[in-house]
Each structure stands twice: as structure tokens, then as C-alpha cells.
C-alpha positions in Angstrom: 126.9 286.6 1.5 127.4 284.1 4.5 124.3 285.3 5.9 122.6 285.2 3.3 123.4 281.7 2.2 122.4 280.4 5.9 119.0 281.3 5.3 118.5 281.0 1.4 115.4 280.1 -0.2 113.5 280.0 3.2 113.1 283.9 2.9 112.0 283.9 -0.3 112.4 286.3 -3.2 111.5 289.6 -1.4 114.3 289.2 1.1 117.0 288.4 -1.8 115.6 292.0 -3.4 116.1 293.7 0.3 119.7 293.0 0.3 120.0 294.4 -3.3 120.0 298.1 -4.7 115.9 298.7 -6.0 114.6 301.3 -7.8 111.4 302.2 -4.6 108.9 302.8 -7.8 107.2 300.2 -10.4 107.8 301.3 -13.4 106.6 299.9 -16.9 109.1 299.1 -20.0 108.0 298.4 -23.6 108.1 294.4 -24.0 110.8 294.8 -27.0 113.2 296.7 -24.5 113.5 293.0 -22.4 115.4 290.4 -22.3 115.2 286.5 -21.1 117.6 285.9 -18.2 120.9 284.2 -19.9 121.0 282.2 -16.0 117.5 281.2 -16.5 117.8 277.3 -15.3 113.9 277.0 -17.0 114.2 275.5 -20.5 110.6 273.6 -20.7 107.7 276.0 -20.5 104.3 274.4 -20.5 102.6 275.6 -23.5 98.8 274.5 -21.4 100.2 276.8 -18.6 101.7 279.4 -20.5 98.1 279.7 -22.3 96.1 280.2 -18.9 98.5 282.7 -17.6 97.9 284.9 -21.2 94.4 284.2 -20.4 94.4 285.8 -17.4 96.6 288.7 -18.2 94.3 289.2 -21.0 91.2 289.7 -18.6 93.4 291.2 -15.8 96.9 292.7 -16.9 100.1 291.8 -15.4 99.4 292.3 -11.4 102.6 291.2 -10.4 106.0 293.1 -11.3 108.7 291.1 -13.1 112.1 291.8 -11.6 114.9 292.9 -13.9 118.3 294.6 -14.0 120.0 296.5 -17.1 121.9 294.4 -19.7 125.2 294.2 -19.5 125.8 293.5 -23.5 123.2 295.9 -24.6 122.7 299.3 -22.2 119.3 299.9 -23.8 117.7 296.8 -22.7 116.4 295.2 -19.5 117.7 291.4 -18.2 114.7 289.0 -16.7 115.9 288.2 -13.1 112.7 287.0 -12.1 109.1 286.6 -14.1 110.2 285.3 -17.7 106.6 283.3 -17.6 104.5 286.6 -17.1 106.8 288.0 -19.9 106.3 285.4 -22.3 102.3 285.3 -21.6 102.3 289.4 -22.1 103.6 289.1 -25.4 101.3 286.5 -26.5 98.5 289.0 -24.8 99.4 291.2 -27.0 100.6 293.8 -24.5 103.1 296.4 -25.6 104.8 297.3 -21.9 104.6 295.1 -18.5 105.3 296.4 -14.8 108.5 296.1 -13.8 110.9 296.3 -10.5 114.0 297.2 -11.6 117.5 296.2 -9.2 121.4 296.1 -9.6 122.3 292.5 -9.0 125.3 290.8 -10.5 125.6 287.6 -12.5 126.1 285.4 -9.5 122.8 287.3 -7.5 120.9 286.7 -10.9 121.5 283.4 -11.2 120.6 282.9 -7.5 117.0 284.9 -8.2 116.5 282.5 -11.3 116.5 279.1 -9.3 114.9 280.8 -6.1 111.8 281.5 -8.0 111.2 278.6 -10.2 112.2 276.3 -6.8 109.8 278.1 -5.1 106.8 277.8 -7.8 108.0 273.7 -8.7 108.3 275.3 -11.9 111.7 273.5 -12.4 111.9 269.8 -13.8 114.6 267.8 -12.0 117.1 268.1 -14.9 116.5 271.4 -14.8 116.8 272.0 -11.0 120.5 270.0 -11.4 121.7 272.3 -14.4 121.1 275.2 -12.0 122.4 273.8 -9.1 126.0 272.8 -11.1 126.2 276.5 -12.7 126.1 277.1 -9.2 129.6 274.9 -8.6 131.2 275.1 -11.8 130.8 279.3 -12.3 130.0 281.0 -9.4 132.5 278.2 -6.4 129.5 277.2 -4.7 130.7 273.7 -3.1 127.5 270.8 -2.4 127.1 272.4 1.2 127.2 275.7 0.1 124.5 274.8 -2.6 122.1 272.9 0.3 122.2 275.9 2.5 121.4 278.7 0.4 118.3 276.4 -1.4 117.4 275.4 1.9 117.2 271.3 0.7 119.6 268.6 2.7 122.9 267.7 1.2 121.8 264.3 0.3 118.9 265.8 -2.0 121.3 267.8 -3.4 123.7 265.5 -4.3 121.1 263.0 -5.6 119.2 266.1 -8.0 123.2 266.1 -9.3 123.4 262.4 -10.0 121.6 263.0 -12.8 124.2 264.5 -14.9 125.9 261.7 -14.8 123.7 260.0 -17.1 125.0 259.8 -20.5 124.5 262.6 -22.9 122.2 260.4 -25.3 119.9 260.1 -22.4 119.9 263.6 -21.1 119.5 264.6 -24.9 116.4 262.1 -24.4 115.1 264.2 -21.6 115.5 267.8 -23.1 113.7 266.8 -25.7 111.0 265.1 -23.9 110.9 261.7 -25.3 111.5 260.5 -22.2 110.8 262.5 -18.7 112.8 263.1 -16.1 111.0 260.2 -13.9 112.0 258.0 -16.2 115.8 259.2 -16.2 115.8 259.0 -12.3 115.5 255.3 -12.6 118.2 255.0 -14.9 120.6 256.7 -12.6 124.0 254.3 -11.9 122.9 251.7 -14.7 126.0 251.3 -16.6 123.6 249.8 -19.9 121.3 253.7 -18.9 121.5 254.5 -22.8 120.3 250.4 -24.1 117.6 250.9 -21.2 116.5 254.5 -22.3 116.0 253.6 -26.0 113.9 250.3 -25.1 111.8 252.9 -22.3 111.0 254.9 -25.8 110.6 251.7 -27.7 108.2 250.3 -26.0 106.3 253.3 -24.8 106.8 252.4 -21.0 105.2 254.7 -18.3 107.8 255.2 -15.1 106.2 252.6 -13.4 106.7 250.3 -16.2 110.0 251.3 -16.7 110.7 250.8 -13.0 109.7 246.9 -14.0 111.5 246.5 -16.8 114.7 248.1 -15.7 114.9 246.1 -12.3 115.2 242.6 -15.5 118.3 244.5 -16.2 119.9 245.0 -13.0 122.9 243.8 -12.8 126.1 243.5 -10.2 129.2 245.1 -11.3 132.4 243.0 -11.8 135.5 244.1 -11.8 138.1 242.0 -13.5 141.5 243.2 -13.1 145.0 242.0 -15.9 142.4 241.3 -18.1 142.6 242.1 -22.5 140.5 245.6 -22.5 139.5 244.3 -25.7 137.7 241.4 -24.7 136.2 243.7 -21.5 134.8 246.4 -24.3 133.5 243.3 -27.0 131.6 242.0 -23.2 130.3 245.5 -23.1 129.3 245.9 -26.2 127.5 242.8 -26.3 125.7 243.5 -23.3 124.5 246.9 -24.3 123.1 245.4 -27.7 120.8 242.3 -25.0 120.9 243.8 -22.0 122.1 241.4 -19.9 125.3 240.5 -18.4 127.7 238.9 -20.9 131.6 237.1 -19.9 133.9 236.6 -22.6 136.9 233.4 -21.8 139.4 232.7 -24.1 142.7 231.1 -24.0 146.3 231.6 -26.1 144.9 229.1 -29.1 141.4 231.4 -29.2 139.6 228.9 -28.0 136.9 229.9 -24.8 133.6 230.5 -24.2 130.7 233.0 -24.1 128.6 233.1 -21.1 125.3 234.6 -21.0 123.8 235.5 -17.4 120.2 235.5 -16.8 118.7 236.1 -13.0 114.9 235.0 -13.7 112.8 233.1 -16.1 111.7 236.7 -17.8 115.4 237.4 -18.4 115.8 233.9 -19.8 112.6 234.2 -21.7 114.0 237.0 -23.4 117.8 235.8 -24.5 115.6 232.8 -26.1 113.8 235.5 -27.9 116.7 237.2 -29.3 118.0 234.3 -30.5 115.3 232.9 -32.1 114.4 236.8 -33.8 117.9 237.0 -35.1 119.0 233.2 -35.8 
């Protein structure tokens, strides 16, 4: 395993099936008799995509085996390791069986194949590409180092592709289902208002270089306040998720205080007077 990891996705997929037990012959299985790979890191398949590869397997057939391995909750059928795309294009062909290498690999080696191949083909979003990467950690003990030198990427793009499952859920939600895209969610990366900023990003229709505009109005420098009443931090919180902007809450033992609204520019300024005057 050391070995292999040392090398990783610089050898590509045909040296990960030389270290694994495969069947020396192609053979072909009936469609029905497959599975999709329950490690595939894919989620988003590009309909466009997906229609010129059935195209083409239309004209030419499946020229390329699909790699799979037995099931292990159902002995009759076949796993995807590798080729789910060619698999999902040969139904739509309307083929009834599709070439096939078959190989012994366990869950960990499967999972491994899965993220090889769509790294290698870009077919992987970047919220994709993390997901796989953290299966990686949380299931199979991979560590960040471990992670870099099997993929063959550095440890800082590795730990950056993993930043973005920090984002809150409402905004990876936002990305799964592609009314944002994962450019956009990069941006939003260590914003603590990331949710206020995604849903104005949708709002508003912004492209990512737009969005790169409009979220730098919202930066803002993190204050930490310490023996202060949580409940007055949360209502400053609140409030600023709601505007966007920073927001300081004072008040004193007979509830008298103040509210202080920061702006950094005349377009942040512009905007508080327009949220006023919309709501007041």
C-alpha cells in the first residue's frame, strides 16, 4: 500500500488494476446485471455530455471496457469500479450487454479507482473532488498527507479542495443542487455571513466574477469580544446576517446603549441607507 500511495494517480488507472487480481479476458455482462459504484464521488453527470457519449456508442459500441468487481450485497450482480458514464450512455443506446474487465478489489481499492478516474478525466466538480477526498479520511484513515500523495496534488491543494465542507449546509445544499456552482462557493469560503451572501449570489443572478465583487462589500474583520452577554453577541449576529454588514450592540445595567452600524465604502453606505429607506 505504501508504494502504492507514493506514486498514486501519476500511474494512472492501468497500474492500480496491475496490483489487483483481473480476470486476463474481456468479457461482456447484460446491463441489468450492473451496478453504480456506492464510492462513486460523481453525483452531477452532464446531461449534454452524457448525450454525445450515447451518440457515439450508438455509431461505434462501447470500445473501452468498464472495470467492475462482484457485489458484495447481491452475488449475482457486478459493482462499477470504474466507467459508470459509458454505462449510463449504453443504456440510453439501447444496448443490452457492455464489455467489461472484471477485478477483486475491496471497498477502500474501489473507492480509490472511483476518484482516480474522474481526477484523471476533470470529470469531478470541486465539491465533488472534497466529498471523495474526506471518505478517504473519515472511512478508509487516510490522513491530509496521505490523501496528497496517493492523488499526486500538494498538501495545500488538498487542504484548500477540503475547506469547502466547511461551508454551511444551506450552501452546500445550494451547490448540489446547482443553483449556485462550485465557483461561486469557493468565494464564500471563511465568510462567517457565507449563507446571507449565497442567497443574495442567487438573488440577484450574479456570475462568479460578480459575486467576487459583491462579496469583497461584505468583507469584514472578525472581532472577538471576550465576558460579553452571548445574547447580545447572537442579536449582533443575527442582525448582521439579515444587512450584511458588521453590526455592535452596547448597552448598559439601565438598558440603555447604542447600535452601531459599520460601513467600509460609500457602496456599503449606499446600501444601509437603502435598507432603511425600503423597510422604514
Amino acid at each position: 500500500m505504501n508504494s502504492q500511495i507514493k506514486k498514486g494517480l501519476g500511474r494512472g488507472l492501468s497500474s492500480l488494476i496491475g496490483e489487483t487480481k483481473v480476470e486476463v479476458k474481456t468479457n461482456k455482462l447484460p446491463l441489468s446485471d450492473i451496478v453504480p459504484n456506492k464510492f462513486q464521488p460523481r453525483k452531477v453527470f452532464e446531461q449534454e455530455n452524457l448525450k454525445d457519449l450515447t451518440n457515439s456508442i450508438k455509431e461505434r459500441g462501447v470500445i473501452q471496457p468498464i472495470i467492475v468487481r462482484k457485489s458484495n450485497s447481491d452475488n449475482s450482480k457486478y459493482e462499477i469500479i470504474a466507467g459508470e458514464r459509458r454505462w449510463l450512455a449504453a443504456r440510453q443506446a439501447g444496448l443490452h450487454d457492455i464489455p467489461v474487465v472484471v477485478t477483486e478489489v475491496d471497498d477502500l481499492k474501489s473507492l480509490e479507482f472511483a476518484i482516480v478516474e474522474n481526477v484523471q478525466r476533470q470529470d469531478l466538480n470541486p465539491l465533488e473532488e472534497a466529498q471523495g477526498y474526506k471518505r478517504l479520511i473519515d472511512e478508509f484513515s487516510y490522513d491530509q498527507e496521505k490523501v496528497s500523495k496517493f492523488i499526486g496534488k500538494s498538501r495545500s491543494y488538498i487542504t484548500n479542495s477540503l475547506r469547502l465542507l466547511n461551508l454551511p449546509v444551506e450552501v452546500l445544499n445550494h451547490v448540489e443542487e446547482r443553483r449556485i456552482t462550485p465557483g461561486h462557493a469557493k468565494i464564500l469560503v471563511g465568510h462567517e455571513n457565507a449563507s446571507f451572501l449565497a442567497n443574495k449570489i442567487i438573488e440577484k443572478n450574479l456570475s462568479v466574477r460578480q459575486a467576487e465583487n459583491f462579496v469583497k462589500l461584505f468583507k469584514k474583520t472578525k472581532k472577538v469580544i471576550l465576558g460579553r452577554d452571548p445574547n447580545i453577541k447572537n442579536l449582533e449576529q443575527s442582525i448582521s446576517n439579515k444587512i450584511g454588514l458588521s453590526v455592535s450592540i452596547k448597552s448598559n445595567k439601565r438598558n440603555k446603549g447604542s447600535i452601531t452600524i459599520s460601513f467600509h465604502d460609500n457602496d456599503q453606505l449606499n446600501r444601509l441607507i437603502d435598507i432603511i429607506k425600503d423597510n422604514y
